[in-house]
C-alpha positions as CSV (number, residue, x, y, z in Angstrom):
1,X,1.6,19.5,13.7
2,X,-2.1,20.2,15.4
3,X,-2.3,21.1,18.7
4,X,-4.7,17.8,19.9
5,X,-7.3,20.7,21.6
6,X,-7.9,22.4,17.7
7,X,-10.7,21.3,16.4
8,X,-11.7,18.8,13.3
9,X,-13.1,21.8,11.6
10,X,-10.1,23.9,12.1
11,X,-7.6,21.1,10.9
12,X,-9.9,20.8,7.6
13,X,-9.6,24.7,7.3
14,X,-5.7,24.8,7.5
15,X,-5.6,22.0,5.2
16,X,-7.9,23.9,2.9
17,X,-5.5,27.0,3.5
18,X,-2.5,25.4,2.7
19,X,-3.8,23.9,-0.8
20,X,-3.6,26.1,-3.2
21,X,0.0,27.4,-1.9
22,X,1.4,24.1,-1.5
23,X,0.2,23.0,-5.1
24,X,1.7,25.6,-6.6
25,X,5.5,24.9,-4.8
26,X,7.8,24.6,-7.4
27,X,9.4,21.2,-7.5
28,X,12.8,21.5,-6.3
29,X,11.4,23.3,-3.6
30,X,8.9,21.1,-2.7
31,X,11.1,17.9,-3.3
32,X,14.0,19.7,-1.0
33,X,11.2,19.9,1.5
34,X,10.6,15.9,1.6
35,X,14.7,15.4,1.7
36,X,14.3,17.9,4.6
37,X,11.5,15.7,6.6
38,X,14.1,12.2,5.8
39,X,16.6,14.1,7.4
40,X,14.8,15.0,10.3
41,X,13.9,11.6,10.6
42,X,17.3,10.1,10.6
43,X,17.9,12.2,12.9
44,X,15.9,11.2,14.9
45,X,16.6,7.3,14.6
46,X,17.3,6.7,17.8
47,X,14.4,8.3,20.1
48,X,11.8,7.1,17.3
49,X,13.0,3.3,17.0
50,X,13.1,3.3,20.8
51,X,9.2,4.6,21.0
52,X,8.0,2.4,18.6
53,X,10.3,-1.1,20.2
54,X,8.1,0.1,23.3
55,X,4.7,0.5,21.8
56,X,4.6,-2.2,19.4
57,X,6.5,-5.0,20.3
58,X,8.6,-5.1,17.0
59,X,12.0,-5.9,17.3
60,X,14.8,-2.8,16.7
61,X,16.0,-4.5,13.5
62,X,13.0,-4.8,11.9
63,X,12.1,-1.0,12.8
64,X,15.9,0.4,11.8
65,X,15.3,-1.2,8.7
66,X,11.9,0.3,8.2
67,X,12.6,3.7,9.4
68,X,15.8,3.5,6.8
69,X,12.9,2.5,4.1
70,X,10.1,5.4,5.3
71,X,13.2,8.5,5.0
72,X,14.5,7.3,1.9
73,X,10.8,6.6,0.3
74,X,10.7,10.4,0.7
75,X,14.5,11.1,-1.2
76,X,12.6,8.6,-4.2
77,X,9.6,10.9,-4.2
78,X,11.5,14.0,-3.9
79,X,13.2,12.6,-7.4
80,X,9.9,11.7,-8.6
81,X,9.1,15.4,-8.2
82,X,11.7,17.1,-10.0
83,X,11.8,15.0,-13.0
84,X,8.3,15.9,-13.6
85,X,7.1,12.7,-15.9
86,X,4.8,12.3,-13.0
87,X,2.5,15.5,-14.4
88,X,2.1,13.4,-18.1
89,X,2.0,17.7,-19.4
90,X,0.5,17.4,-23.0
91,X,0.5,20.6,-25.2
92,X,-1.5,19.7,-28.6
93,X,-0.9,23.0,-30.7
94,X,-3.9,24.5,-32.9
95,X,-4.9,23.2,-35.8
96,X,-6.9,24.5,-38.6
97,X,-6.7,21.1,-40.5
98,X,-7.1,18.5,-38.2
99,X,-9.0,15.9,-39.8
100,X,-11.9,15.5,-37.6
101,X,-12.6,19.2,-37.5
102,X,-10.6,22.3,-36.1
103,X,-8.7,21.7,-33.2
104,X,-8.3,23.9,-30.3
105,X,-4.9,24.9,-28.6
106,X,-5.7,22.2,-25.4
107,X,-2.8,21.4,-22.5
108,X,-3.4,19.0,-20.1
109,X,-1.9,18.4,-17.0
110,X,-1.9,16.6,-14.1
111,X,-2.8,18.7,-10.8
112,X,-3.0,18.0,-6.8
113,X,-6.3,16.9,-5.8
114,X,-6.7,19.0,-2.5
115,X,-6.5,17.6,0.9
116,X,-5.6,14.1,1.8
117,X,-7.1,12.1,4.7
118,X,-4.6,9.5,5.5
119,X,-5.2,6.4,7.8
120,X,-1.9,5.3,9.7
121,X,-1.8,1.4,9.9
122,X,-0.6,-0.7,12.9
123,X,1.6,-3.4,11.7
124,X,4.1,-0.6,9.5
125,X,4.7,2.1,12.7
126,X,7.1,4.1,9.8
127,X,6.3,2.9,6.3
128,X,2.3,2.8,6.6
129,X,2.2,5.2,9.5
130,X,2.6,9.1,9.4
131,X,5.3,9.1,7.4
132,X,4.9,6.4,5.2
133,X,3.9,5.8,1.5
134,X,0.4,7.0,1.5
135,X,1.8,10.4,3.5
136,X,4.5,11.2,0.9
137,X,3.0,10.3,-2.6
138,X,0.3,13.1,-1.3
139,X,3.0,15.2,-0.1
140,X,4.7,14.8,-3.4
141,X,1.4,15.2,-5.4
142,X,1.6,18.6,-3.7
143,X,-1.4,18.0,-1.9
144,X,-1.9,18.6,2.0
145,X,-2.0,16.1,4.4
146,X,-3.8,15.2,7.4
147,X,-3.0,11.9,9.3
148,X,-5.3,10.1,11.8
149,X,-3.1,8.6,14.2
150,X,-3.2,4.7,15.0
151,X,-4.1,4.2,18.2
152,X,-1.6,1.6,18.9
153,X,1.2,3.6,19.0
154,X,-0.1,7.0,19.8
155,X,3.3,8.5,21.0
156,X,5.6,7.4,18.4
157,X,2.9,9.3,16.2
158,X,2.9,12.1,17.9
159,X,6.9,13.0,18.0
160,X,6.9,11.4,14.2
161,X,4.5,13.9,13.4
162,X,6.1,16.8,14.7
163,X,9.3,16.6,13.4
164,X,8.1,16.4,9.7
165,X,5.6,19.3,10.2
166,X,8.9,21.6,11.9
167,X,10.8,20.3,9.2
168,X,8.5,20.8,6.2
169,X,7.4,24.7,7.6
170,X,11.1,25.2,7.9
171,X,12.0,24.2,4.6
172,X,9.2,27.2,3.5
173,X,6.2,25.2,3.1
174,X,2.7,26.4,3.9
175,X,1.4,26.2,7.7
176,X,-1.1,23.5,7.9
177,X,0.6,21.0,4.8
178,X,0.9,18.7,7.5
179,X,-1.5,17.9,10.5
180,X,-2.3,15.1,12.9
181,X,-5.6,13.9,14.7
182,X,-6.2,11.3,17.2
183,X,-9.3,9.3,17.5
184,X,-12.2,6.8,15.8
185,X,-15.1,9.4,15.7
186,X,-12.3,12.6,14.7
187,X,-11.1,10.7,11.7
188,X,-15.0,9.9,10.9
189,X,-15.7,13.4,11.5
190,X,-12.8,14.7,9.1
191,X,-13.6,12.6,6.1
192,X,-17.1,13.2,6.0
193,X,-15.8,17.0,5.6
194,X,-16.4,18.4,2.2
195,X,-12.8,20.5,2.3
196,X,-10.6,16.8,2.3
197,X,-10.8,15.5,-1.0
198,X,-9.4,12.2,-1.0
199,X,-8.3,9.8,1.9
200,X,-6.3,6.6,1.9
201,X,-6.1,3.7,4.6
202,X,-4.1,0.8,5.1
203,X,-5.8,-1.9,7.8
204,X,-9.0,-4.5,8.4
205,X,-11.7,-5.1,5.2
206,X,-14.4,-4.5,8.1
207,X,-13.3,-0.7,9.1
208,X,-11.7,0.0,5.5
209,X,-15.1,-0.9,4.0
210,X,-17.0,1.4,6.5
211,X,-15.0,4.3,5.8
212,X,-15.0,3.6,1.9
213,X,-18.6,3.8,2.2
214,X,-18.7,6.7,4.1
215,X,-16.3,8.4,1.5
216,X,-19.0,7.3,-1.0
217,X,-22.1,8.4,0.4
218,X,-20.8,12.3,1.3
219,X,-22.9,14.6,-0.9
220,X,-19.7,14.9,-2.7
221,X,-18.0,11.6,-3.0
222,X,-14.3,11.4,-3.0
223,X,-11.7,8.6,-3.9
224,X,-11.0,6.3,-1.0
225,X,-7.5,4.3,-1.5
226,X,-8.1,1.0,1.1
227,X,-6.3,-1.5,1.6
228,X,-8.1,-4.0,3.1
229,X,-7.4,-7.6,3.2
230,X,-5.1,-10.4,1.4
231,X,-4.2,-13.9,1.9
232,X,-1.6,-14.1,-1.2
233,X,-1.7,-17.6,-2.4
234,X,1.7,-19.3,-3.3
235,X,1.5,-22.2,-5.6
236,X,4.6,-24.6,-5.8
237,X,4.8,-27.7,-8.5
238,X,7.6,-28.9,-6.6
239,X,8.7,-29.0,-2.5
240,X,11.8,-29.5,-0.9
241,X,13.5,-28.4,2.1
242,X,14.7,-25.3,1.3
243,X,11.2,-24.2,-0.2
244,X,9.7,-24.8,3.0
245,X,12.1,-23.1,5.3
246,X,11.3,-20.3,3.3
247,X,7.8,-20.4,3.5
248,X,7.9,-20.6,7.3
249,X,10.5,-17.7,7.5
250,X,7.9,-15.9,5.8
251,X,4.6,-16.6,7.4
252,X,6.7,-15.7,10.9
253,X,8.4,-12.3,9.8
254,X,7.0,-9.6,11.9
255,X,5.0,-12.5,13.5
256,X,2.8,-12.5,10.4
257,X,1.7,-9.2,10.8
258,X,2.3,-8.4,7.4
259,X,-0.5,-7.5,4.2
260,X,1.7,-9.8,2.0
261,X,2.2,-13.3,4.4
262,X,1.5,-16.0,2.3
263,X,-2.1,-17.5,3.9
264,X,-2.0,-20.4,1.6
265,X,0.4,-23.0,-0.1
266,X,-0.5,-25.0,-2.6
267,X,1.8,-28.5,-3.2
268,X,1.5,-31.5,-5.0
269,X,-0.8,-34.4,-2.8
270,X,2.6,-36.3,-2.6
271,X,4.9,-33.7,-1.0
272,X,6.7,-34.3,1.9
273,X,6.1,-31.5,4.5
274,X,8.3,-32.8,7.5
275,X,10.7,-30.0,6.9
276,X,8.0,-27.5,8.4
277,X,7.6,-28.3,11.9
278,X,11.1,-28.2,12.4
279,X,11.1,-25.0,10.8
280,X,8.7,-23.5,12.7
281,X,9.7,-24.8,16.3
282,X,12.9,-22.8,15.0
283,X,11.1,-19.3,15.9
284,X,11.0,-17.7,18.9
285,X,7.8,-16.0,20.3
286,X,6.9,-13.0,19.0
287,X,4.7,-10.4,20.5
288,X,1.7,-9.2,18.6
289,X,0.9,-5.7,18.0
290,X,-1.4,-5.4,20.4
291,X,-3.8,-6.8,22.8
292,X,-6.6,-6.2,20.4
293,X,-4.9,-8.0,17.4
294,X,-4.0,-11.0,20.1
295,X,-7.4,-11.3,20.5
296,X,-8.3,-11.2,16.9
297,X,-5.4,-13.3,15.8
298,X,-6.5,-16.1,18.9
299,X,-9.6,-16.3,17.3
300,X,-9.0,-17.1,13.8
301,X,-6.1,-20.0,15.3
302,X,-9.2,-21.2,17.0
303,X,-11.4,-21.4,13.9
304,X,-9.0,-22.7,11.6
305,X,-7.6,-25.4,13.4
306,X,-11.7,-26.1,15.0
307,X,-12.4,-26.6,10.9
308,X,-13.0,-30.7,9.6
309,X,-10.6,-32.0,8.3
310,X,-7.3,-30.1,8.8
311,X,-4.0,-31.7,10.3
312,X,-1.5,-29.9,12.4
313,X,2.4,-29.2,10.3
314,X,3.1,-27.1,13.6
315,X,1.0,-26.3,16.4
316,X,2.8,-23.2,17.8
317,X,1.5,-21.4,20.8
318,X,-0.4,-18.2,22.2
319,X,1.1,-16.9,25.4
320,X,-0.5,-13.6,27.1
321,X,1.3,-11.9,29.7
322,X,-0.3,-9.9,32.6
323,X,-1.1,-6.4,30.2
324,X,-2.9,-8.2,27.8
325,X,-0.6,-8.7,25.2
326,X,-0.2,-11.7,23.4
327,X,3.1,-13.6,21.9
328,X,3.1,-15.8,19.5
329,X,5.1,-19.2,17.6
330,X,3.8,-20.2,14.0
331,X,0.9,-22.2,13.3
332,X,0.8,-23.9,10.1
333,X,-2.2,-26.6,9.1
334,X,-3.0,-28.8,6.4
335,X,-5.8,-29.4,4.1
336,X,-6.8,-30.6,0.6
337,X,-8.6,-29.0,-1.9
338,X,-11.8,-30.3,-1.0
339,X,-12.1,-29.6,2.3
340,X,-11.0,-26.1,1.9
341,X,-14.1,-25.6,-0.5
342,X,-16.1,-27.3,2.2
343,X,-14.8,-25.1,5.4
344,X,-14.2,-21.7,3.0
345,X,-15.7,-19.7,6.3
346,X,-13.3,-20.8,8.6
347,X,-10.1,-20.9,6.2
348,X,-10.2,-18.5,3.6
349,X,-10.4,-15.1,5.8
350,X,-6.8,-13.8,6.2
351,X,-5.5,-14.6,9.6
352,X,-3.7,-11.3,11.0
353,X,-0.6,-13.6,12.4
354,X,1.8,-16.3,12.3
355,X,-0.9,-18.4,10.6
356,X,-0.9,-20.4,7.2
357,X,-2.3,-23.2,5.6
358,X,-0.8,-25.5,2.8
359,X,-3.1,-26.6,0.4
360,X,-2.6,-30.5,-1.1
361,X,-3.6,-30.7,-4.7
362,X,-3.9,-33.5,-7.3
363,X,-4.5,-32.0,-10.4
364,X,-2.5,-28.5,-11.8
365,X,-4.5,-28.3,-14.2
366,X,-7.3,-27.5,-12.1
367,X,-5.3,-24.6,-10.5
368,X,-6.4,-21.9,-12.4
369,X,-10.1,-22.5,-11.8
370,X,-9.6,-23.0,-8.5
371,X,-7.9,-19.8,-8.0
372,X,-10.1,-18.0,-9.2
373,X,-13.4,-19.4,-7.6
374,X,-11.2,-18.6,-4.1
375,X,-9.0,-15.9,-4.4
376,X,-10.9,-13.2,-6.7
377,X,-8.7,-10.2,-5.2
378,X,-5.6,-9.9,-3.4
379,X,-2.0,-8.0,-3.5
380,X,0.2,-10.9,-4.3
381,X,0.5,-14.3,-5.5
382,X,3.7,-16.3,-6.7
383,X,4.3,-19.4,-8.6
384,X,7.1,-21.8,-7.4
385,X,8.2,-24.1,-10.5
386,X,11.3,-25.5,-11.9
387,X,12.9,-23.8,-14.3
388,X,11.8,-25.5,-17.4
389,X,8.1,-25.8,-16.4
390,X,8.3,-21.8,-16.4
391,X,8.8,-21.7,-20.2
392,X,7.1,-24.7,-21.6
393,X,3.7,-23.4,-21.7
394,X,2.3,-25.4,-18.9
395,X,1.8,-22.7,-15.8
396,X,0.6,-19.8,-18.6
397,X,-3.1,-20.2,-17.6
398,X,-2.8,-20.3,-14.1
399,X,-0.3,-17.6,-14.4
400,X,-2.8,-15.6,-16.3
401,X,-5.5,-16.5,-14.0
402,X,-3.1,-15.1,-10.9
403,X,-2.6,-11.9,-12.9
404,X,-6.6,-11.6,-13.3
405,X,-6.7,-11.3,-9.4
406,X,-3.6,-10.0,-8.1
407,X,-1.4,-6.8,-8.5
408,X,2.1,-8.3,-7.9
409,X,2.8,-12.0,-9.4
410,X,5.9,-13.4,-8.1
411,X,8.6,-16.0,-9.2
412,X,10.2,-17.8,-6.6
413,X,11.2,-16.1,-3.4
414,X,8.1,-14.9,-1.2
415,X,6.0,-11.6,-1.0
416,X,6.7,-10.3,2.0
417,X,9.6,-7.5,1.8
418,X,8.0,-4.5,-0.9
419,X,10.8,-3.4,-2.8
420,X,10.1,0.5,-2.7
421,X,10.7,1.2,-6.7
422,X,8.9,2.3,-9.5
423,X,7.6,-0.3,-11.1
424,X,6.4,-1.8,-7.4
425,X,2.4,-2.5,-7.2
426,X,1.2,-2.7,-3.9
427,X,-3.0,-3.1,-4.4
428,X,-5.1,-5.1,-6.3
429,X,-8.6,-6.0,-7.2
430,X,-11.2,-5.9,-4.3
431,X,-11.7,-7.1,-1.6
432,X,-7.2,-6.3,-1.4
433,X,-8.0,-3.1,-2.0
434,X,-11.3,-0.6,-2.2
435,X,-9.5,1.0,-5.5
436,X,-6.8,-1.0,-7.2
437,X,-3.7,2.0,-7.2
438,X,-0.5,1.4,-5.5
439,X,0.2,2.4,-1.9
440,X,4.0,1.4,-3.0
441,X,6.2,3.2,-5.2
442,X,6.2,6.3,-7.1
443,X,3.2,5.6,-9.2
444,X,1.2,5.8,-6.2
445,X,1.4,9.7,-6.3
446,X,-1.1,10.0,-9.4
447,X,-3.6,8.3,-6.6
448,X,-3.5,12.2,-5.8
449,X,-3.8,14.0,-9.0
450,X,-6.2,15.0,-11.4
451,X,-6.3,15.9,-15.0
452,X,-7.5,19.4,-16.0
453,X,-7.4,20.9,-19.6
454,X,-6.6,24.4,-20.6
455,X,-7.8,25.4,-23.9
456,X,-6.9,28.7,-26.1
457,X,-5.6,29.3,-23.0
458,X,-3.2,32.8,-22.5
459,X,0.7,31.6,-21.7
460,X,0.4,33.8,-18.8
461,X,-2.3,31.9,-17.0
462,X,-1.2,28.3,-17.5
463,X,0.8,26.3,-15.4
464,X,4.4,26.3,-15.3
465,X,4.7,22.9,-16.5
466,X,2.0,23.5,-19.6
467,X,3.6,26.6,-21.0
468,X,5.7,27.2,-23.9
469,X,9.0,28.4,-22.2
470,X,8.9,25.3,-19.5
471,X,10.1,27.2,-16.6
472,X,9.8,23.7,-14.3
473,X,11.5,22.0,-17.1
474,X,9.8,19.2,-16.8
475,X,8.7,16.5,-19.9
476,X,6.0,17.9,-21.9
477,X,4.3,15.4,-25.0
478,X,3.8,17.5,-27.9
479,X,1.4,17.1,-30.8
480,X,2.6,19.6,-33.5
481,X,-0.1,21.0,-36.5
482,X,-0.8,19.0,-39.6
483,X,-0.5,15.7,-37.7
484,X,-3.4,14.1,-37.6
485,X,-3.0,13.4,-41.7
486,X,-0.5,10.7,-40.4
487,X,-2.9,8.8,-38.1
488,X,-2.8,5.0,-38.7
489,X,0.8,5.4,-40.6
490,X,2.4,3.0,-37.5
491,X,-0.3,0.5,-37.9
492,X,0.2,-0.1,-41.2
């Protein structure tokens, strides 16, 4: 880790340093290295889980089991590494006869883009933070990282921080792989520096967009992997009881401090909501992350339930103690589909919170142009229907319509709780996220990559994973002479 008096110019040039070393790590060593920063961190369960229960209000069950998800993230990407299908290596051999003229000896492969700018988030103190997703898919890429700490828990990123770096340099990486700085105009500072080469950030559409554009406008412009904002519709065709209890569990996990609480829930005009208030006068108070998200999340509560038109499910409260800090119980409102087109600027921005609102509609059919005309980006949205409703034909246009605009659609259950997997999407189509990659799962580590070609190139000077004898062993696609006079045979 940086000492917090070096400064932003030095970090960028140990970064810098560190690149070329670090991309060329073989990948059992640099996939021991990430099982060697999980380690540390279990380790260190105890001291971290008690720094973050202090700084962020989360309760020590909710941050075990998010610790537990940030170490072993790093075994799945250490994995990832050593299989090597991550590098999509293509060898196409000379050919004399291809059919669209000579073709060149040409090797592609997939290589580490430099180093990575990556803004911790609040609301994940492990999993979004310094250690989290974004961290070790550029870790994994084999690119160096630099993290600018979130202020809101400024200690816990600190001692995170360090014990990573120690354990990363002792495992043999490269001084400088990994590096923390602290502060607004540093982080502004660092990206605008022409040695990082991408950044990612997980947190508001207001400051994700500022720093996307600043990422745009730099005389060399570099990817930017935001995520920003999403209010992940639900729409049910049917309600009962236990449908609701599990839409109020979800809007209150984490006191709705999560990127994937369902903001909205659309039900038939006939449903019987009673089941929610209960529900919700269920939860305890929660305290928000901090005072500044209080205050952010006191003011949406006030606009949404100051909009025409809406009636109360469940009230729920704001307390604030003497430091500022706010707790809070869930608030859940009603509208109809009229009424949230007429009051879209006081209901449709996501409220950061134990927030939602459920949506009465008359006409399903309508759905899908609905949807659309409000919800043209976001990470999730899930369909609640009876089993035989899901195969008749009947929800395929809405369902298509929810694929359009989201990068997860979801069958029953609820969105919040990312299964950390393969296949997982976590982004989608603006304004959830500036680029639509994945911060979740292993496919978020080509986020980090780039393609470069070698042509006629000598065995000696390619990389390990293009050349002939494999040394990385890794999967390499192969297009052997005298193939091309096949093209089109599988079509036929």
């Amino acid at each position: 880790m940086t000492d917090m008096t070096t400064g932003v110019s030095d970090v960028a040039a140990r970064a810098a340093a560190a690149a070329r070393p670090f991309g060329a790590t073989s990948p059992r060593a640099r996939g021991a290295a990430l099982v060697a920063a999980a380690d540390a961190l279990d380790a260190h369960a105890a001291e971290l889980i008690a720094i973050a229960m202090r700084e962020t209000g989360l309760t020590e069950a909710r941050l075990t089991g998010e610790l537990r998800r940030t170490s072993w993230q790093l075994r799945l990407f250490a994995d990832t590494i050593v299989d090597g299908g991550y590098l999509d290596a293509r060898i196409d051999a000379a050919d004399p006869d291809y059919v669209i003229g000579p073709r060149p000896d040409v090797r592609r492969v997939l290589e580490p883009v430099g180093p990575v700018l990556n803004f911790a988030a609040s609301n994940f103190p492990f999993a979004f933070s310094v250690a989290g997703g974004d961290s070790a898919a550029a870790l994994a890429a084999g690119c160096p990282v630099v993290v600018k700490a979130h202020s809101g828990h400024l200690e816990l990123s600190r001692r995170t921080a360090a014990i990573v770096a120690e354990a990363l340099e002792g495992a043999g990486m490269p001084s400088g792989v990994f590096q923390l700085i602290e502060g607004q105009q540093n982080g502004v500072e660092l990206l605008q520096d022409d040695r990082i080469r991408a950044g990612a950030f997980t947190g508001s559409t207001h400051v994700g967009r500022l720093l996307a554009d600043i990422a745009a406008a730099r005389p060399r412009p570099i990817p930017f992997y935001g995520e920003l904002g999403s209010v992940n519709p639900v729409y049910a065709t049917y309600v009962d009881d236990a449908l609701l209890q599990g839409f109020v569990g979800s809007v209150a996990g984490s006191a709705g401090q999560l990127c994937t609480k369902p903001g909205f829930l659309f039900v038939p005009a006939d449903a019987a909501l009673s089941a929610i208030a209960p529900a919700a006068g269920a939860v305890a108070e929660h305290r928000l992350l901090n005072p500044g998200i209080g205050r952010a999340f006191e003011g949406r509560r006030t606009a949404v339930l100051g909009a025409a038109g809406t009636s109360v499910l469940a009230a729920g409260e704001i307390r604030e103690d003497e430091d500022g800090q706010r707790y809070a119980t869930p608030t859940v409102v009603a509208v109809d589909v009229e009424t949230l087109r007429a009051h879209r600027e006081e209901l449709l921005e996501e409220s950061f919170g134990p927030l939602s609102v459920v949506v009465r509609y008359d006409d399903r059919a309508a759905l899908p142009t609905l949807h659309e005309e409000l919800f043209p980006g976001n990470l999730t949205a899930t369909v609640h229907a009876r089993p035989a409703e899901l195969v008749d034909g009947s929800l395929d246009e809405l369902v298509d319509a929810l694929a359009a605009t989201s990068g997860r659609v979801l069958f029953g259950g609820w969105p919040t709780g990312v299964a950390v997997t393969p296949a997982m999407q976590h982004g989608g189509p603006y304004p959830a996220t500036t680029t639509d990659g994945t911060s979740v799962g292993t496919a978020g580590i080509t986020r980090f990559l780039r393609g470069v070609a070698y042509q006629n190139a000598p065995q000696e000077l390619l990389p390990a994973p293009l050349r002939d004898d494999n040394p990385w062993d890794v999967p390499q696609a192969r297009s052997a002479a005298g193939g091309s006079a096949e093209w089109g045979a599988f079509a036929r």
